[in-house]
DODREN-350150 format. One line per field, with one value per residue (C-alpha): residue number from 0; x, y, z; chain; residue in one letter. Coordinates in steps of 0.5 Angstrom, whole numbers. Layout:
BEGIN
nr: NUM ...
east: X ...
north: Y ...
up: Z ...
kette: A ...
rest: a ...
//
This chain:
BEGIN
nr: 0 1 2 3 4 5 6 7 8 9 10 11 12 13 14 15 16 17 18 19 20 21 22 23 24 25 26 27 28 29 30 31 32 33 34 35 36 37 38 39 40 41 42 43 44 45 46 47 48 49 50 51 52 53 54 55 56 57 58 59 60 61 62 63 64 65 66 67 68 69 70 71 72 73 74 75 76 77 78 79 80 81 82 83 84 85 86 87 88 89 90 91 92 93 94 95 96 97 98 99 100 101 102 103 104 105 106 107 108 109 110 111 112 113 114 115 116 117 118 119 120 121 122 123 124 125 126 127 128 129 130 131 132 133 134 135 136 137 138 139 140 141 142 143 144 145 146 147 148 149 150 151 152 153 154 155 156 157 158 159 160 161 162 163 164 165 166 167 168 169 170 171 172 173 174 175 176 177 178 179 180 181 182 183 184 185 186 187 188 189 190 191 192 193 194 195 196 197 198 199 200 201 202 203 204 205 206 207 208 209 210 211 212 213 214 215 216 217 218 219 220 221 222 223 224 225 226 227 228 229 230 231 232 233 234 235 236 237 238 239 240 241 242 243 244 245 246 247 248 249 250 251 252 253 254 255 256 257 258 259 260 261 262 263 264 265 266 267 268 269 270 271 272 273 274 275 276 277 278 279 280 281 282 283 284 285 286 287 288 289 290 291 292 293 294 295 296 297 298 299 300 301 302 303 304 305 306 307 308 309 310 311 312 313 314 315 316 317 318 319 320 321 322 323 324 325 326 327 328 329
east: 106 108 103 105 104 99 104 107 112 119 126 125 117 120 125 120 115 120 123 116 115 121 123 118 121 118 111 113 111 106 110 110 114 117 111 107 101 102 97 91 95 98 103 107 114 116 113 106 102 96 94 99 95 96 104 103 97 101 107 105 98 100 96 102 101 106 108 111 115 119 119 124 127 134 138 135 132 131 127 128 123 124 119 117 113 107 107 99 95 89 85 86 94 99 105 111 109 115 118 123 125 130 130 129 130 124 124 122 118 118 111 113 105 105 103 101 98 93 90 82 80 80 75 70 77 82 85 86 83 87 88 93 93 96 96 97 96 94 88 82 78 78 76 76 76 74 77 72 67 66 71 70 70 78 80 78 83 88 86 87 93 97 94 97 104 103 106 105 98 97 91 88 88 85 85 84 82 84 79 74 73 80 76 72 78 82 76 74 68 62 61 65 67 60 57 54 54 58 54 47 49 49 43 39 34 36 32 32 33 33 41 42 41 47 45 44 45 46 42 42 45 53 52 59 66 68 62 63 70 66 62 67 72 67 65 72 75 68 70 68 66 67 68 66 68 64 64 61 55 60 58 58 51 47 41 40 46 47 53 50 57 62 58 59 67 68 64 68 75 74 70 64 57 53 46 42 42 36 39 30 28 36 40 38 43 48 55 53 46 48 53 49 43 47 53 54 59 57 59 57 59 63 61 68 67 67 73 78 84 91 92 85 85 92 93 86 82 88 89 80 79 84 82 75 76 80 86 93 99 106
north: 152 150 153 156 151 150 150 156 161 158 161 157 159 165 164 160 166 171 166 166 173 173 174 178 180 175 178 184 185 190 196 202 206 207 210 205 200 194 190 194 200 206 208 214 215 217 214 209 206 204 198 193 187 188 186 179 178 179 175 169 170 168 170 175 183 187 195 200 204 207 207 210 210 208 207 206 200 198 200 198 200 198 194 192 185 184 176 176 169 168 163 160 158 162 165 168 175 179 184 184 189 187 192 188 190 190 189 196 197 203 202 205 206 211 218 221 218 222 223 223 224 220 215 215 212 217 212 215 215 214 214 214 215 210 209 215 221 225 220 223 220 217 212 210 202 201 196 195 199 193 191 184 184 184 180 187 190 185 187 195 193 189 195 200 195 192 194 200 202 206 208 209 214 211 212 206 207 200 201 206 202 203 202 196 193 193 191 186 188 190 196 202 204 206 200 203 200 205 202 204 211 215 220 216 211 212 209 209 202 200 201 194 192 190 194 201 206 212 217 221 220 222 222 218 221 216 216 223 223 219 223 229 225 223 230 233 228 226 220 216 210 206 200 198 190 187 179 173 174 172 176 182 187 189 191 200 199 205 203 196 194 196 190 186 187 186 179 177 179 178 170 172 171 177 178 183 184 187 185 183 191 192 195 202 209 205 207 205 207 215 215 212 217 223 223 223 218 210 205 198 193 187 181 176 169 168 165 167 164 169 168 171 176 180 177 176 182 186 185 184 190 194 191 192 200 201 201 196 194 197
up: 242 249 254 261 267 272 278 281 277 277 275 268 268 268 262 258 258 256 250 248 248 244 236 234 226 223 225 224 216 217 219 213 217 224 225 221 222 226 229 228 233 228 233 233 234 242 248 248 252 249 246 248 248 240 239 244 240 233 235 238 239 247 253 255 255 254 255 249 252 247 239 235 229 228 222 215 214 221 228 235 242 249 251 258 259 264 266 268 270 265 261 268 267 272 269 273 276 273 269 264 259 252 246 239 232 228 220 217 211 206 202 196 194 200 198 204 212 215 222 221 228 234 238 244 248 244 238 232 226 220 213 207 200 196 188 183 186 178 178 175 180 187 192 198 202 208 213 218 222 226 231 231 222 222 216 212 217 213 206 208 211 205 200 204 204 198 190 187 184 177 175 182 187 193 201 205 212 216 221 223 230 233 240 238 234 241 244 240 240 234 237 239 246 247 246 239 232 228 222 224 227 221 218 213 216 222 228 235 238 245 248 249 242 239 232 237 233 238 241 234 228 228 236 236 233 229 224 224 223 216 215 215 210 205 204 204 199 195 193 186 189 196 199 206 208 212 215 215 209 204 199 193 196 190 196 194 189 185 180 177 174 181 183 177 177 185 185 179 181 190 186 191 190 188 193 196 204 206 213 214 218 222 216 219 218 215 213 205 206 208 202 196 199 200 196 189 190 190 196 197 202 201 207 206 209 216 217 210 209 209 202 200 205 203 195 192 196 195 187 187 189 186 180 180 182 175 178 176 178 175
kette: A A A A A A A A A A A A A A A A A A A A A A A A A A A A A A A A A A A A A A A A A A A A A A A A A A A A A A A A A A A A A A A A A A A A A A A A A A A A A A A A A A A A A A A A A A A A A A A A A A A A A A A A A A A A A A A A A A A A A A A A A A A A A A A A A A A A A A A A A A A A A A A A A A A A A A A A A A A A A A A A A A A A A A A A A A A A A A A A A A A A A A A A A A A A A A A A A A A A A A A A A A A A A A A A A A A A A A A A A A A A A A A A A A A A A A A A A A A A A A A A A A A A A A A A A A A A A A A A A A A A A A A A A A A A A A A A A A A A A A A A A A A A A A A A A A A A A A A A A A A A A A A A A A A A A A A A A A A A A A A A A A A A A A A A A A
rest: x x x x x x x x x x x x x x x x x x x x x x x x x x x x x x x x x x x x x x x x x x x x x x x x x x x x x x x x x x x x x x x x x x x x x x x x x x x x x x x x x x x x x x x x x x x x x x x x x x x x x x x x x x x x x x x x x x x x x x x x x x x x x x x x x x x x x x x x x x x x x x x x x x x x x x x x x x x x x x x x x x x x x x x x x x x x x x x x x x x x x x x x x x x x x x x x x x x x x x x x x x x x x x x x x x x x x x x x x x x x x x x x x x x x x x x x x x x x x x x x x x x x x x x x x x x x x x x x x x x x x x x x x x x x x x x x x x x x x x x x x x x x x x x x x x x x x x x x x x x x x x x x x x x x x x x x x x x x x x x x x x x x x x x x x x
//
């Protein structure tokens, strides 16, 4: 992709910027609904203002920000917003200081595996906390998958985000929450906005570490809103079992297991060794930890590689993990 020039902004600077701005449809599978999920930020219908990085950073993965002003519905099977675009210097190229505002289409995306979006809570900076229910809602039974509670742990994202929008699920009634982290994942950071790992901030074997650690689990268990909208989940839905990605450890977490055969089926599906992270004294008040010793319920912690390709992310993840769950496909 051509890259800004170094000189000073031009008419065609200007022109080039904007092209590349351009023609975001291709990009734009992720979307559920006008409201739906894309680039990591759930947008609502109406006025936003929040996380506009996360379009640009979809589209073309370029330097340029940009500002939704406007998000609405408009005919079945399309959607269109206003979006105003910031022209910014960074990573030491200078680019046109103007703005200019078009109105694009974008591809709409009925999730037929959608039974229900719910707002679980907000975060540290007011994003919201979401989950939605997929499968078979007669299931006898239900689980849960969780994206990602490190920010900078995207490539679960990715897995959530294509069983949300992927084929219709039988035999399973699952909740998948993309992002436990929206600060983080904005942020790109591990932590939430108050700089605390979410993944040691839960009650069990919680230990008080110094605030600049990059583990600090908080000032006291559940002193953070997003692991007490966790929290507050898993004891509402009592889920059957649980399943927490992680990066890069590359591998089926056996450590405190509760349910051997989860392990088993999850390491044979996602073709993932199956091993035991004791994490040598920092794996305190974890997510999975917290659920394994309070709950009924079992979790475990999938580590994808550091650097998954796209196919294993959204193709074999998804279909893995839905299999190893007991689920199926229609």
């Amino acid at each position: 992709m051509r890259k800004p020039t170094r000189l000073a902004a031009t008419t065609a600077a200007a022109a080039l910027a904007l092209t590349a701005f351009a023609g975001p449809s291709a990009h734009a599978t992720t979307w559920t609904t006008c409201g739906g999920v894309f680039g990591g930020v759930d947008f609502p219908n109406g006025s936003i203002t929040k996380q506009t990085s996360q379009l640009v950073a979809v589209w073309r993965k370029t330097a340029y920000t940009s500002q939704v002003t406007t998000l609405t519905r408009t005919t079945a099977g399309a959607c269109t917003f206003t979006s105003s675009t910031r022209y910014e210097a960074t990573k030491g190229y200078v680019v046109p200081a103007s703005t200019a505002t078009r109105t694009v289409k974008v591809r709409h995306l009925t999730a037929k595996n959608l039974i229900e979006r719910r707002v679980l809570g907000y975060s540290v900076q007011g994003r919201p906390i979401v989950a939605y229910l997929v499968g078979d809602p007669k299931a006898s039974r239900t689980s849960v998958l969780l994206g990602q509670i490190h920010g900078n742990e995207k490539a679960g994202h990715k897995t959530a985000i294509s069983l949300v929008n992927g084929p219709t699920i039988t035999g399973l009634r699952l909740w998948v929450i993309p992002t436990a982290n929206p600060d983080g994942y904005a942020a790109g950071t591990r932590q939430n906005a108050h700089r605390v790992d979410l993944n040691r901030n839960f009650s069990h074997n919680w230990v008080k570490t110094s605030t600049t650690s990059k583990y600090y689990g908080g000032s006291k268990p559940f002193s953070e809103p997003e692991s007490r909208v966790l929290r507050d989940f898993v004891a509402q839905v009592q889920p059957y079992q649980i399943v927490s990605i992680h990066q890069p450890l590359y591998g089926v977490d056996g450590y405190g297991l509760k349910d051997a055969t989860l392990g088993q089926r999850l390491a044979t599906q996602l073709g993932l060794p199956q091993k035991e992270f004791s994490c040598t004294g920092v794996c305190h008040g974890t997510f999975v930890g917290w659920v394994n010793h309070v709950q009924d319920g079992t979790a475990i912690t999938v580590e994808y590689a550091k650097t998954p390709t796209t196919h294993f992310m959204t193709f074999t993840a998804r279909r893995g993990i839905t299999f190893a769950l007991r689920g199926a496909y229609a």
